[in-house]
C-alpha positions as CSV (number, residue, x, y, z in Angstrom):
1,X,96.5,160.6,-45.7
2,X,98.2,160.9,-49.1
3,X,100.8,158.9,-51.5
4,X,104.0,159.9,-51.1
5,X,105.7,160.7,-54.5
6,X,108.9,158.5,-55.8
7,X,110.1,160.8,-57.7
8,X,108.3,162.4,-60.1
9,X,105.1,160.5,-61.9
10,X,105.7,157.0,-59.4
11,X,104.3,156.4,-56.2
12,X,105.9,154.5,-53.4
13,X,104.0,152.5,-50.7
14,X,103.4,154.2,-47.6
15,X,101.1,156.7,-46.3
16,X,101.7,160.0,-44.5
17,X,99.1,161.1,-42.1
18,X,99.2,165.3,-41.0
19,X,98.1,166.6,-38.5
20,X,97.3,170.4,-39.1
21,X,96.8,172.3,-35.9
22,X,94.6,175.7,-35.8
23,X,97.5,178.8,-34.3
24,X,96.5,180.5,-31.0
25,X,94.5,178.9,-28.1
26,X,92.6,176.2,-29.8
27,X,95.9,175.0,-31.0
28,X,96.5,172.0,-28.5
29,X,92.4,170.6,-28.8
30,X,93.1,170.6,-32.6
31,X,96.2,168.3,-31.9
32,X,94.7,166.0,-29.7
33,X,91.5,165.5,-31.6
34,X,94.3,164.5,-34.8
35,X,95.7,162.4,-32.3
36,X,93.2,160.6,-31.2
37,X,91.4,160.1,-35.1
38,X,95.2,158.7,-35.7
39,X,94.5,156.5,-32.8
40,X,91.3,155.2,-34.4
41,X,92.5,154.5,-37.5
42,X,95.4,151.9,-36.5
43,X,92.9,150.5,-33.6
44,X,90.6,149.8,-37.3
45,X,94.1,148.2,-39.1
46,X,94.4,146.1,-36.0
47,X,90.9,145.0,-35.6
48,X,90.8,144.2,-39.3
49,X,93.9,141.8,-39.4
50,X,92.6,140.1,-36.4
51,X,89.2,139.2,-38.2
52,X,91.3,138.0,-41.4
53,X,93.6,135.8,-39.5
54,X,91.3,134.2,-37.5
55,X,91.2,130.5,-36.7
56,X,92.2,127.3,-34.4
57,X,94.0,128.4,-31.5
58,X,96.1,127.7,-30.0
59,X,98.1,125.6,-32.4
60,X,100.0,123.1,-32.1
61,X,98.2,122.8,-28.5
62,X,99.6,120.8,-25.6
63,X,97.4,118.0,-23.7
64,X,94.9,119.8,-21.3
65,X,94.0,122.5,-23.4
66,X,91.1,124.9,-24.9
67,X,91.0,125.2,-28.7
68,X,88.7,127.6,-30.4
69,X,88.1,128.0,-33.9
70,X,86.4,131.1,-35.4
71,X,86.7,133.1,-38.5
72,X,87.6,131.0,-41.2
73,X,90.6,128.2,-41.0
74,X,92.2,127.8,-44.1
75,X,93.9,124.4,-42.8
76,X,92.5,122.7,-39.9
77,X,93.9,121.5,-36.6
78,X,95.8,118.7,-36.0
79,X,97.4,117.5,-32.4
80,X,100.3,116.7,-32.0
81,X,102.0,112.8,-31.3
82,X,100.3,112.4,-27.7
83,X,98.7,115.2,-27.3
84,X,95.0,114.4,-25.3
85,X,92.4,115.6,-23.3
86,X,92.2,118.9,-25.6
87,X,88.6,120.7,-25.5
88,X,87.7,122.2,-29.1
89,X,85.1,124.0,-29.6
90,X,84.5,125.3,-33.1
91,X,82.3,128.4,-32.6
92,X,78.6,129.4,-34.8
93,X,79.9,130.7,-37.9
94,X,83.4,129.8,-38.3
95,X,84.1,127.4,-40.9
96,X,87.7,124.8,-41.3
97,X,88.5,123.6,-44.0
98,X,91.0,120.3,-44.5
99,X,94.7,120.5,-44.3
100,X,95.1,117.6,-47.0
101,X,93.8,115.2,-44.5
102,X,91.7,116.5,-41.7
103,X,89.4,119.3,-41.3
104,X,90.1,118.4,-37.1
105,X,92.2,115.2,-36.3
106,X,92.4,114.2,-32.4
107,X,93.7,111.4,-30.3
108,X,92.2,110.6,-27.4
109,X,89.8,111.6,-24.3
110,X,89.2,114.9,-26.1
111,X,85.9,116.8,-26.1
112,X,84.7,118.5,-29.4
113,X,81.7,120.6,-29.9
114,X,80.9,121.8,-33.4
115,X,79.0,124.5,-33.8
116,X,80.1,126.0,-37.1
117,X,81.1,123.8,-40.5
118,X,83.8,121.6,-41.1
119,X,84.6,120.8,-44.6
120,X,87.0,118.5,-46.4
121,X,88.1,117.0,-49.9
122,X,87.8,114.2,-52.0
123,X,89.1,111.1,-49.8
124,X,89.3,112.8,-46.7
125,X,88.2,113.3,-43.1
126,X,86.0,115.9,-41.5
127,X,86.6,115.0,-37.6
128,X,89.4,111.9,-36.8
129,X,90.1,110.7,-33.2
130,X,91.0,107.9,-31.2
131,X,89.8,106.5,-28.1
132,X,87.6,107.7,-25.2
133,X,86.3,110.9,-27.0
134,X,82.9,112.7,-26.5
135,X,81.9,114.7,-30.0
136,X,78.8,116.3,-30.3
137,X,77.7,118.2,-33.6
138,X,75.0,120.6,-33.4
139,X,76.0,121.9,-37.1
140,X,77.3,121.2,-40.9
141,X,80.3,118.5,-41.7
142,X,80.8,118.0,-45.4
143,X,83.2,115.7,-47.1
144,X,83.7,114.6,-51.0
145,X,83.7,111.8,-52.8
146,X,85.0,108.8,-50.6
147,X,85.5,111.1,-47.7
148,X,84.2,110.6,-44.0
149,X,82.6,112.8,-42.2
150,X,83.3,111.9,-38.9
151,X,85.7,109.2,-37.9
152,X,86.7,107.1,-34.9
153,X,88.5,104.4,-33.2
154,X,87.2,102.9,-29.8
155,X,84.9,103.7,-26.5
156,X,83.8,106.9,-28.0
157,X,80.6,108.9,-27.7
158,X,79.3,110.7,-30.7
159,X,76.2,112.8,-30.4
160,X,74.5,114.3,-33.9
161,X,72.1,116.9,-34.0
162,X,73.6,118.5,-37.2
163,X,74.0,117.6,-40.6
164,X,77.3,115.1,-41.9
165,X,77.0,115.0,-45.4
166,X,79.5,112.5,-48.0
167,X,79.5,112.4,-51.6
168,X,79.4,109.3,-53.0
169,X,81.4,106.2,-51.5
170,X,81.6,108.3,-48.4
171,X,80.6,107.7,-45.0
172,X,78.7,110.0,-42.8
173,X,80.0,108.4,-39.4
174,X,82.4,105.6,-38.8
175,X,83.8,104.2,-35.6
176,X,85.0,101.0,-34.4
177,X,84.3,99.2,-31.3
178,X,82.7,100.1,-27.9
179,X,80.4,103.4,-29.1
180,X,77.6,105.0,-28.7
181,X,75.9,107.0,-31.3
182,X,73.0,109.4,-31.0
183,X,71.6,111.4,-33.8
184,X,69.0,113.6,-33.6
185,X,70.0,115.3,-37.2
186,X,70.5,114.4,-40.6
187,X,73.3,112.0,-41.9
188,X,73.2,112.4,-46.3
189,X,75.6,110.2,-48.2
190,X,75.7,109.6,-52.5
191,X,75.5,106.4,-54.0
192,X,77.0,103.6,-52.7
193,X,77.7,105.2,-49.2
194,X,77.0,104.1,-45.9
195,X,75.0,106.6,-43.1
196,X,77.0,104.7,-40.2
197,X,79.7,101.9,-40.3
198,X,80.3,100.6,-37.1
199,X,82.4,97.6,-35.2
200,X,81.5,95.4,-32.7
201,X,79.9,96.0,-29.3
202,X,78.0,99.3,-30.4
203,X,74.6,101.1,-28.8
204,X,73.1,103.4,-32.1
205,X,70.4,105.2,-31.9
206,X,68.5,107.2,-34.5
207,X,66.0,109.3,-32.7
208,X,62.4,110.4,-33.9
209,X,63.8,113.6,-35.7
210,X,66.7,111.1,-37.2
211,X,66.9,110.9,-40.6
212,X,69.6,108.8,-42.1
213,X,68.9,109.2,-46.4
214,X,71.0,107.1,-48.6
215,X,71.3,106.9,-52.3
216,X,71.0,103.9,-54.6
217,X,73.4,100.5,-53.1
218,X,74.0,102.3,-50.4
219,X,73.4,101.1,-46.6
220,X,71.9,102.9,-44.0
221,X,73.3,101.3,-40.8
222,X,76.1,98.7,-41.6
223,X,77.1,97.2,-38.1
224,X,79.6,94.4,-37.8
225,X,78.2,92.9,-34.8
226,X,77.2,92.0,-31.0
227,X,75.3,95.8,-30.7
228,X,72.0,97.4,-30.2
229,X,70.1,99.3,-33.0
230,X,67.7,101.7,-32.1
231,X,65.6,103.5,-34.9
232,X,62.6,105.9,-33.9
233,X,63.2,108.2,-37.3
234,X,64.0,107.6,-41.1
235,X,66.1,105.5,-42.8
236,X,65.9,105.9,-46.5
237,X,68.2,103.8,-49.0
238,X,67.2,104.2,-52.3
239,X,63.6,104.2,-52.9
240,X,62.9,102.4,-49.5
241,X,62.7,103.7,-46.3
242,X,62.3,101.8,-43.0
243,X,59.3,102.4,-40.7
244,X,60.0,104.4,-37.1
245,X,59.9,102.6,-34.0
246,X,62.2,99.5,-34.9
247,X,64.3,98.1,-32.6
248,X,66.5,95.4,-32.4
249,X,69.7,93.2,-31.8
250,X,72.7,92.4,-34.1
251,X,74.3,89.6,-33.8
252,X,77.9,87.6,-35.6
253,X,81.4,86.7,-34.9
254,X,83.8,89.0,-33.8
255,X,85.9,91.7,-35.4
256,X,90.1,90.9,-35.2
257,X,91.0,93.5,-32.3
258,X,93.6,94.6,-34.0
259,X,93.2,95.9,-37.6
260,X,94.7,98.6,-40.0
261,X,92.2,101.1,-41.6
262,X,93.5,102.3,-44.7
263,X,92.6,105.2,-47.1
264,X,93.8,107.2,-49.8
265,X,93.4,109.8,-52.3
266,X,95.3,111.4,-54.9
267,X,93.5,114.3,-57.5
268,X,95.6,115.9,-60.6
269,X,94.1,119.1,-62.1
270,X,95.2,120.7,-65.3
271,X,94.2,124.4,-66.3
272,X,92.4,123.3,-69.1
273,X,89.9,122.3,-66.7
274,X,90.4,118.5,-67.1
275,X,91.6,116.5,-63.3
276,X,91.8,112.8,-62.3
277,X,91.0,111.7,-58.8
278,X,91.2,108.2,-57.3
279,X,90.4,106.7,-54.0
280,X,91.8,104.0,-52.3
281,X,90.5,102.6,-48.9
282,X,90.6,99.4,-47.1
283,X,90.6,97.2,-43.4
284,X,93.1,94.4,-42.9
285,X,93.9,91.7,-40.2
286,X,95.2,88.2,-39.2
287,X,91.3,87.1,-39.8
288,X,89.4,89.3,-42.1
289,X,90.6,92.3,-45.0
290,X,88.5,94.3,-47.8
291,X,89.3,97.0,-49.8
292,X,87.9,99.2,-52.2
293,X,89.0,101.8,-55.4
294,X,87.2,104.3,-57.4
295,X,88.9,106.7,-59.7
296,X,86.7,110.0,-61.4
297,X,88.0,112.2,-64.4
298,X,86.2,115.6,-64.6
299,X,86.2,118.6,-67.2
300,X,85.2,121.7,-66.2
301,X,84.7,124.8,-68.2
């Protein structure tokens, strides 16, 4: 293979590949060994661009449907407007990254396995879906500052064996009403975060190789009420930590059953290496609302 000359000193792009061919007898091996080295080559090209566009498929998916993700996804998977009962399964060494909201957003009765890393930004969410889901992580979710790791509505089932990791003001795991959670893992959130936020109605359970760790006014487990708290491993908050084996009852009055979940983030960046970055997020009903700001300003050089 060689440059093919534009005219004197340039160069266009291209390639030329020859195939020289030995005279007499031998003359038709010599062609089809070029041939199939020719053959090799573009089989390489293909399997190369495969690798380096590798990600969710299919997307957008309809209802029913398999995703994978492998390689590296440069901007997650969202479904579509009622779109349910997809299976994803992100695979052991692929990684998806946020599309300035999500890493994976769902709706409902979907099944998600992660087995590689989902990753997102300041304010957002690793995994989002809606009702009747099973999610099980057996690997890494990382958010930022005021981000969730993995989010959800109602009558869900969320198993963790991995690690969920959120900056500060983040949230590991947050669902609403009617859940079960399991974790077998680690859940790691900064300062004032929570390790799980839950509603109303909710069976946790942090198992003997839990370990929920908390920095300084955070919380642990914040439940609203009317649920079942089972902790066999480690909750740390701060300097204290909780002893194994506890178990017990939360009682309280009743969530609204209809509320709006809020949240959101906007970051400026210069190239001097100066950016701004807030967060807002908040609930809000007919009987209860909070909400809560932060804003950061970073130089970096």
């Amino acid at each position: 293979m060689a440059p093919q000359s534009a005219g004197g000193t340039g160069f266009r792009r291209g390639f030329s590949i020859v195939i020289a061919g030995a005279a007499g007898p031998h003359r038709g091996a010599a062609v089809r060994v070029g041939m199939a080295l020719v053959a090799a080559f573009f089989a390489g090209l293909s399997f190369s661009t495969t690798a380096a566009n590798a990600a969710c498929a299919p997307d957008p998916a309809t209802s029913g449907q398999t995703i994978t993700c492998s390689g590296n996804d440069a901007d997650g998977f969202q479904a579509g407007a009622g779109v349910n009962a997809l299976n994803i399964n992100v695979l052991s060494g692929a990684t998806v990254n946020d599309n300035g909201a999500v890493a994976i957003g769902l709706n409902d009765s979907s099944v998600v396995t992660n087995s590689g890393t989902l990753t997102a930004g300041v304010g957002l969410t690793g995994l989002r879906f809606g009702d009747f889901n099973t999610v099980t992580n057996n690997a890494t979710i990382m958010v930022g500052d005021g981000g969730i790791g993995i989010a959800g509505l109602n009558s869900n089932t969320v198993t963790n064996s991995g690690t969920v990791t959120a900056t500060a003001n983040g949230i590991a795991i947050s669902i609403q009403d009617n859940s079960t959670i399991t974790t077998s893992g680690t859940l790691a959130v900064g300062s004032f975060g929570t390790g799980i936020f839950a509603g109303q109605n909710e069976k946790i359970t942090n198992t003997a190789t839990g370990i929920i760790n908390v920095v300084d006014n955070g919380k642990g487990i914040y439940v609203a009420g009317n649920s079942t708290v089972i902790n066999a491993g480690a909750i740390t908050t701060g300097l204290f930590q909780t002893l194994p084996g506890a178990a017990f009852a939360v009682g309280g009055a009743a969530q609204a059953h209809d509320s709006a979940l809020l949240t959101g983030a906007a970051e400026m960046k210069w190239l001097n290496g100066f950016s701004l970055a807030g967060v807002f997020e908040g609930q809000f009903s007919d009987v209860t609302s909070y909400y809560a700001g932060k804003g950061t300003a970073c130089y970096s050089w």
